[in-house]
N, CA, C and O of each residue as an XYZ file, in Angstrom:
520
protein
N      91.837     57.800     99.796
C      92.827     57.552    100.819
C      92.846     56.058    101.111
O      91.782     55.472    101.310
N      94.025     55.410    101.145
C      93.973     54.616    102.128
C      95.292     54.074    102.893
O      96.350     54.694    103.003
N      95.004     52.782    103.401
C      96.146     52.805    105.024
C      95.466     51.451    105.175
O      94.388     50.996    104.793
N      96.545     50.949    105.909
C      96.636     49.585    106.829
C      94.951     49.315    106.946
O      94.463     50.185    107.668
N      94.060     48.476    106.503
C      93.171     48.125    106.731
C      92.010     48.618    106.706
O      91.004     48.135    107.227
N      92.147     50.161    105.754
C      91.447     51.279    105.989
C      91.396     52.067    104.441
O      92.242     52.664    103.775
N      90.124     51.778    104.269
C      89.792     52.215    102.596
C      88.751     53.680    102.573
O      87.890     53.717    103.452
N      88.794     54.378    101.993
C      87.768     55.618    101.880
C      87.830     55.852    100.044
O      88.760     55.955     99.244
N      86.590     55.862     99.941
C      86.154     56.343     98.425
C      85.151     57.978     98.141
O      83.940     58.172     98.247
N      86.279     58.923     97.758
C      84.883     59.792     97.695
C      85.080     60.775     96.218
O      86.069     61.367     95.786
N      84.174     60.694     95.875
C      83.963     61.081     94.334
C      83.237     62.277     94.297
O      82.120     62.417     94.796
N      83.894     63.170     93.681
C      82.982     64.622     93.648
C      82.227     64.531     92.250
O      82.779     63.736     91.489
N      81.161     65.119     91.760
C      80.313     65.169     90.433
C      79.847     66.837     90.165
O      79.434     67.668     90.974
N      80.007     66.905     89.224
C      79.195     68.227     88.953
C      79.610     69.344     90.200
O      78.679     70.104     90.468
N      80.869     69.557     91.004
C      81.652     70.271     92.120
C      80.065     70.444     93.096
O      79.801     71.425     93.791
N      79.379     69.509     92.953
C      78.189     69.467     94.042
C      77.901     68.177     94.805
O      77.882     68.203     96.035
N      77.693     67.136     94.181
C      77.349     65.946     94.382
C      78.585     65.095     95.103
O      79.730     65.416     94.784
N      78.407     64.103     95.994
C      79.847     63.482     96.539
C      78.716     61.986     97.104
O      77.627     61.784     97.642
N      80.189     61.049     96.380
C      79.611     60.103     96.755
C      80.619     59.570     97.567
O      81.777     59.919     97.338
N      80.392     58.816     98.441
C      80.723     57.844     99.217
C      80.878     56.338     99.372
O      79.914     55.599     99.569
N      82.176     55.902     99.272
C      82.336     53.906     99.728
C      83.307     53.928    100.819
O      84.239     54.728    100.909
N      83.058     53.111    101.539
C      83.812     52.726    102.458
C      84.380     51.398    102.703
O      83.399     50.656    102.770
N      85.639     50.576    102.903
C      86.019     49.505    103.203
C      86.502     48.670    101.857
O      87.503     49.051    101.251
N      85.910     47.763    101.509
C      85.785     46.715    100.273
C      85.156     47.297     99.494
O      85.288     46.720     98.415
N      84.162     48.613     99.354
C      83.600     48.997     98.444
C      84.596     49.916     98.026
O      84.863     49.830     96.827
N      85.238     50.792     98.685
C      86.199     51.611     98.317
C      87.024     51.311     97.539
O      87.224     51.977     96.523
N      88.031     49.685     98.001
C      88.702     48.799     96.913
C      88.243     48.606     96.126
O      89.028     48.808     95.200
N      86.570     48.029     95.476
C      86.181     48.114     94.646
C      86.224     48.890     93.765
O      86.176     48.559     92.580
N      86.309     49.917     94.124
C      85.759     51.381     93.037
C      84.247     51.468     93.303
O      83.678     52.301     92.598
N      83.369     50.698     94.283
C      81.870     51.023     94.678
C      81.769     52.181     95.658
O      82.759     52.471     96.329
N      80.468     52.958     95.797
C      80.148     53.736     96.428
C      78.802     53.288     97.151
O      78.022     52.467     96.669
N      78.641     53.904     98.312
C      76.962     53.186     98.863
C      76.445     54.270     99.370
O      75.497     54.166    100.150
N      76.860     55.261     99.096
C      75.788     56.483     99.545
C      75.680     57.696     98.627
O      76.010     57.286     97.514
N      75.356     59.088     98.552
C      75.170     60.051     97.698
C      74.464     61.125     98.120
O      73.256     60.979     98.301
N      74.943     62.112     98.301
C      74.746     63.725     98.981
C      75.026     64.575     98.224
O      75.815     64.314     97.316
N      74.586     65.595     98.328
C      74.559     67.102     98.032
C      75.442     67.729     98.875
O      75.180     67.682    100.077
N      76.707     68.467     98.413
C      76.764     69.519     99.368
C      76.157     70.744     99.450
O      75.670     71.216     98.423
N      76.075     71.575    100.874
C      75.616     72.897    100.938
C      76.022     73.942    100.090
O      76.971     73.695     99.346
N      75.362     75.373    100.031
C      76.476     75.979     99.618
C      77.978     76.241     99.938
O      79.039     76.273     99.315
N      77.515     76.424    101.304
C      78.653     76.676    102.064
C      80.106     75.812    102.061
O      81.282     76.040    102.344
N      79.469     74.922    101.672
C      80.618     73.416    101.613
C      81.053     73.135    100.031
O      82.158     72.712     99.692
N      79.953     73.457     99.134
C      80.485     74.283     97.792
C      81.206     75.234     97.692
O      82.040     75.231     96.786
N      81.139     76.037     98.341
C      82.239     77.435     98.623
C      83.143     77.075     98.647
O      83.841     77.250     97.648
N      83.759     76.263     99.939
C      85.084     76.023    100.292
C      85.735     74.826     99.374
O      86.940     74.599     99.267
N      84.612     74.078     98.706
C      85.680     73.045     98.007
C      85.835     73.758     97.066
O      86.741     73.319     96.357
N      85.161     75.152     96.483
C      85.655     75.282     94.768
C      87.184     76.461     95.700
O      88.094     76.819     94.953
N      87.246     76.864     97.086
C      88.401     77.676     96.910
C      89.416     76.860     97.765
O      90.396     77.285     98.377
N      89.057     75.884     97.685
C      90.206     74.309     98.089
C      90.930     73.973     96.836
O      92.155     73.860     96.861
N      90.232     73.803     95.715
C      90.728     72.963     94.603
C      91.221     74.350     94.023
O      91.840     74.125     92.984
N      91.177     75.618     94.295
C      91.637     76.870     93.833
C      92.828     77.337     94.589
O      93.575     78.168     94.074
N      93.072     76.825     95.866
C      94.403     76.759     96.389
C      95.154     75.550     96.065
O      96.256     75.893     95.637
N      95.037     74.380     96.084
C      95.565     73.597     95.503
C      96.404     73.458     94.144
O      97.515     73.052     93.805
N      95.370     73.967     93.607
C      96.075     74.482     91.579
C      96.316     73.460     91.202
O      97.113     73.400     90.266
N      95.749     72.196     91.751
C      95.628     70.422     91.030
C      95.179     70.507     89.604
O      95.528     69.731     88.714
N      94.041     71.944     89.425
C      93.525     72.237     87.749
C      94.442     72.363     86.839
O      94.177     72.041     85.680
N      95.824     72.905     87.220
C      96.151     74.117     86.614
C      97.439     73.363     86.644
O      97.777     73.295     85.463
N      98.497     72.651     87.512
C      99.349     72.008     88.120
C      99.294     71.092     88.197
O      99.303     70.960     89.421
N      99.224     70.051     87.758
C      99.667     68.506     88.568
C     100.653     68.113     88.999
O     101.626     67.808     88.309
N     100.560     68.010     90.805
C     101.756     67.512     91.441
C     102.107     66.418     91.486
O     101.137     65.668     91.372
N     103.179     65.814     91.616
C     104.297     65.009     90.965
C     103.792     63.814     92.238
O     103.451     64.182     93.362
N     103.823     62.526     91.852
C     103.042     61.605     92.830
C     104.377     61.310     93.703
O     105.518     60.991     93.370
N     103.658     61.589     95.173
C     104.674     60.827     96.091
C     104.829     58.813     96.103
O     103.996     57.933     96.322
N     106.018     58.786     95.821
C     106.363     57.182     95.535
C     106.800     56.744     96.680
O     107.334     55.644     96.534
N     106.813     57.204     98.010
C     107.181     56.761     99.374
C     105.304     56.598    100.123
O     104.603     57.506    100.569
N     105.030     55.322    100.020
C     103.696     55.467    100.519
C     103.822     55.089    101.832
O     102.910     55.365    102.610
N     104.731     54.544    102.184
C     104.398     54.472    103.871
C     103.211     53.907    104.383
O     102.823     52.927    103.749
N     102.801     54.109    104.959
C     101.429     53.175    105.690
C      99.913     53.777    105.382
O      98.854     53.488    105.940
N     100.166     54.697    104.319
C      98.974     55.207    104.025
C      99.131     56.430    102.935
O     100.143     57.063    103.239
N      98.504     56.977    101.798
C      98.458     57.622    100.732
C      97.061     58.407    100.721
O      96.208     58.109    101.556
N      96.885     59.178     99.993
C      95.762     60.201     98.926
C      96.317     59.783     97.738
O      97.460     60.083     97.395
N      95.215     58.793     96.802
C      95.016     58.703     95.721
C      94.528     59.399     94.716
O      93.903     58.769     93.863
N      94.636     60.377     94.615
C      93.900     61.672     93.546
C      93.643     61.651     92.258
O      94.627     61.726     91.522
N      92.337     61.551     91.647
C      92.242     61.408     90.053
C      90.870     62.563     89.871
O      89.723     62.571     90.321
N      91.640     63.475     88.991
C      90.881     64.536     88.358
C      90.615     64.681     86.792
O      91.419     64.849     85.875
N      88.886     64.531     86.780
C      88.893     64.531     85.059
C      88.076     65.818     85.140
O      87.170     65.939     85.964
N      88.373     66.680     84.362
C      87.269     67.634     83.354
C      87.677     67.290     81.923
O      88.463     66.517     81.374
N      86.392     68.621     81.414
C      87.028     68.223     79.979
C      88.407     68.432     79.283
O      88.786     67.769     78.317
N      88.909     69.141     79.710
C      90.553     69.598     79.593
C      91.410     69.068     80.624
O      92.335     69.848     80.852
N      91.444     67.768     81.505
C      92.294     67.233     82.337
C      92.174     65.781     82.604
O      91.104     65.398     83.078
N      92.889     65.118     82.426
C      92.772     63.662     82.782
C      94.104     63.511     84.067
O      95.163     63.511     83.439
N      94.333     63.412     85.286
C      95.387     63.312     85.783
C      94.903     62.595     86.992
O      93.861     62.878     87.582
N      95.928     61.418     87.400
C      96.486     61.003     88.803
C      97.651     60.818     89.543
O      98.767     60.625     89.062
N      97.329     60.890     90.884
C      98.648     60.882     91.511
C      98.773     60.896     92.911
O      97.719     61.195     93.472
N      99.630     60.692     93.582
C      99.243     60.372     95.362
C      99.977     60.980     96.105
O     101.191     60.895     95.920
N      99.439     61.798     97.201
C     100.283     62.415     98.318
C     100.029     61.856     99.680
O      99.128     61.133    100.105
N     101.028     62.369    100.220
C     100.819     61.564    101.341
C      99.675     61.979    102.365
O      98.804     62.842    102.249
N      99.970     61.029    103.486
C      98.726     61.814    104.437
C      99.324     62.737    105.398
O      98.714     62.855    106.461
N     100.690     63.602    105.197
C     100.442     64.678    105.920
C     100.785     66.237    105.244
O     101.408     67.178    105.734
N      99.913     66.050    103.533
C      99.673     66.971    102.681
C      98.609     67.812    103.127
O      97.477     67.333    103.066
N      98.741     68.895    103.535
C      98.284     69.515    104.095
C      97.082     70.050    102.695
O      96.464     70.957    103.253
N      96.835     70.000    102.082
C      95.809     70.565    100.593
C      94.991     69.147    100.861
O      93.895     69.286    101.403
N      95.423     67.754    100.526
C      94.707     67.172    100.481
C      94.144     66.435    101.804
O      93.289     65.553    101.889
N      94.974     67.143    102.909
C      94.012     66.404    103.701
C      92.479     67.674    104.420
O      91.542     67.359    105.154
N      92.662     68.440    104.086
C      91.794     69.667    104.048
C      90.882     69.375    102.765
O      89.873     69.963    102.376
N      91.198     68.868    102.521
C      90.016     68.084    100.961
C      89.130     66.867    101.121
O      88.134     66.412    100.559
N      89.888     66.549    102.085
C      89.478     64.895    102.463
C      88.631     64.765    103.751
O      87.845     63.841    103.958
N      88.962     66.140    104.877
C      88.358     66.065    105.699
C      86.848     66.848    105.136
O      85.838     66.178    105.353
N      86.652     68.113    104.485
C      85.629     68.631    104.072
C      84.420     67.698    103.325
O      83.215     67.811    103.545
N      85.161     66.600    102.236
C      84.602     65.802    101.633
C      84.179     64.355    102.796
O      83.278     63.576    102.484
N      84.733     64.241    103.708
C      84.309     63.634    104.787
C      83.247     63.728    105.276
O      82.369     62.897    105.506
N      83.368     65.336    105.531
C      81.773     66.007    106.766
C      80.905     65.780    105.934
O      79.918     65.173    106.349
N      80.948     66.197    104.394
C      79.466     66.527    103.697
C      79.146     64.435    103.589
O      78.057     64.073    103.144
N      79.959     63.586    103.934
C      79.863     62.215    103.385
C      78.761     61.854    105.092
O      77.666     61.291    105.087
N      79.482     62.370    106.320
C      78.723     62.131    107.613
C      77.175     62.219    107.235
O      76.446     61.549    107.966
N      76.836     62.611    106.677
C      75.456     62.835    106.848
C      74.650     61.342    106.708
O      73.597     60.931    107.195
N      75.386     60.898    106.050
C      75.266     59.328    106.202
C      74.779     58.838    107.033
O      73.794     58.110    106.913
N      75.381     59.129    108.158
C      74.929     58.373    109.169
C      73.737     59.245    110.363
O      73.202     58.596    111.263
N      73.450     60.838    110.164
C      73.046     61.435    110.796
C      71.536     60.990    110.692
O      70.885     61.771    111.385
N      70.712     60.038    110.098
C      69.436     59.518    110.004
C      69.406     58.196    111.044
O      68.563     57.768    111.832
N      70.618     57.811    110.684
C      70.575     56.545    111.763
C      70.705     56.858    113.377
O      70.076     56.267    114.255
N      71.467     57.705    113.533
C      71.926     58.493    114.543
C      70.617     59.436    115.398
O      70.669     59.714    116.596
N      69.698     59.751    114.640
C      68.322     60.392    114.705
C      67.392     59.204    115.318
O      66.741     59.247    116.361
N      67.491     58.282    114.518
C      66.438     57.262    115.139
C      66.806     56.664    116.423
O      65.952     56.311    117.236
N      67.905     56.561    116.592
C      67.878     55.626    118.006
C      67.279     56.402    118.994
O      66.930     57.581    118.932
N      67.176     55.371    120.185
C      66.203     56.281    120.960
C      66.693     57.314    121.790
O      67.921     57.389    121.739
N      66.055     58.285    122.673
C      66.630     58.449    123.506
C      66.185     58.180    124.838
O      65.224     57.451    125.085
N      66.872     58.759    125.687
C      66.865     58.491    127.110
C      65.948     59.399    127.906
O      65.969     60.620    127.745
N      65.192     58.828    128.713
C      63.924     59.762    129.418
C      64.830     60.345    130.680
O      65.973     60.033    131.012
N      64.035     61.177    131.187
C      64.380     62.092    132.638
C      65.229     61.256    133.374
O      66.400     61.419    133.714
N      64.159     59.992    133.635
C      64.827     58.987    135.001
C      66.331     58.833    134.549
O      67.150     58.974    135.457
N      66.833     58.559    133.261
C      67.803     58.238    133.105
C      68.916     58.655    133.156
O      69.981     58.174    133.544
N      68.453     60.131    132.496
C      69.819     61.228    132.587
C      69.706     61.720    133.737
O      70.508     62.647    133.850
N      68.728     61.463    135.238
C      68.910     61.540    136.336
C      70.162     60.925    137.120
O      71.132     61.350    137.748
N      69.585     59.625    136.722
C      70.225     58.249    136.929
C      71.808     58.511    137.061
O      72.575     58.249    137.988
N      72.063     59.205    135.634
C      74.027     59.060    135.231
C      74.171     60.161    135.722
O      75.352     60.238    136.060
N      73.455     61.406    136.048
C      74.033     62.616    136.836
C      74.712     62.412    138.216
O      75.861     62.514    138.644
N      73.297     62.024    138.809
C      74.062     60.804    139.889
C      74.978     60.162    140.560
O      75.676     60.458    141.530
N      74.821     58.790    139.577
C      76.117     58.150    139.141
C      77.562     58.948    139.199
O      78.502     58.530    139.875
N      77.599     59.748    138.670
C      78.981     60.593    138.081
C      79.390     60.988    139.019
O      80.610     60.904    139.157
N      78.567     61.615    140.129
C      78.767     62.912    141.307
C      79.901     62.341    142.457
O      80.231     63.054    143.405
């Protein structure tokens, strides 16, 4: 995907593996992270790309990009294809958000370490708020 100032890179491998770039790496063609999805998140992308029928079908690239696109490139061994829809394709943005969540995890280690807040504090803003 991208848009006005706003790059996302995410690469599926082996319908398990998803990698992740964001920003200038995305323009690049770089990635800076690498996850596993669950099963569960395996489930839904193999019956995403099974509603879609992108395997089976290749849809015809939208040439009105407007302020933002889905760049789509699918290889197996029997498919080489690209092409771009917009962002209010309802297949690919249900592709993009799923491949999103399993990409969050990214940040859920960093998000773990910071600290938290003792008693006094969440006293403090209860407080505060009232």
């Amino acid at each position: 995907m991208t848009a006005p100032q706003q790059a996302v890179l995410l690469i599926v491998q082996q319908n398990k593996t998803v990698l992740y770039g964001g920003g200038v790496d995305a323009v690049d063609g770089n990635t800076s992270w690498q996850g596993e999805m669950n099963a569960e998140q395996q489930k839904k992308y193999m019956a995403l790309l099974q509603k879609t029928a992108w395997l089976t079908t290749v849809p015809e690239s939208d040439t009105n990009r407007g302020t933002g696109h889905y760049a789509i490139e699918l290889r197996t061994r029997k498919l080489n294809a690209r092409f771009t829809l917009p962002l209010d394709n309802k297949n690919a943005t249900s592709m993009y958000q799923l491949l999103e969540s399993v990409a969050q995890e990214r940040l859920r280690k960093h998000l773990r370490a910071l600290p938290r807040p003792d008693m006094d504090v969440i006293i403090d803003r209860k407080l505060k708020n009232k």
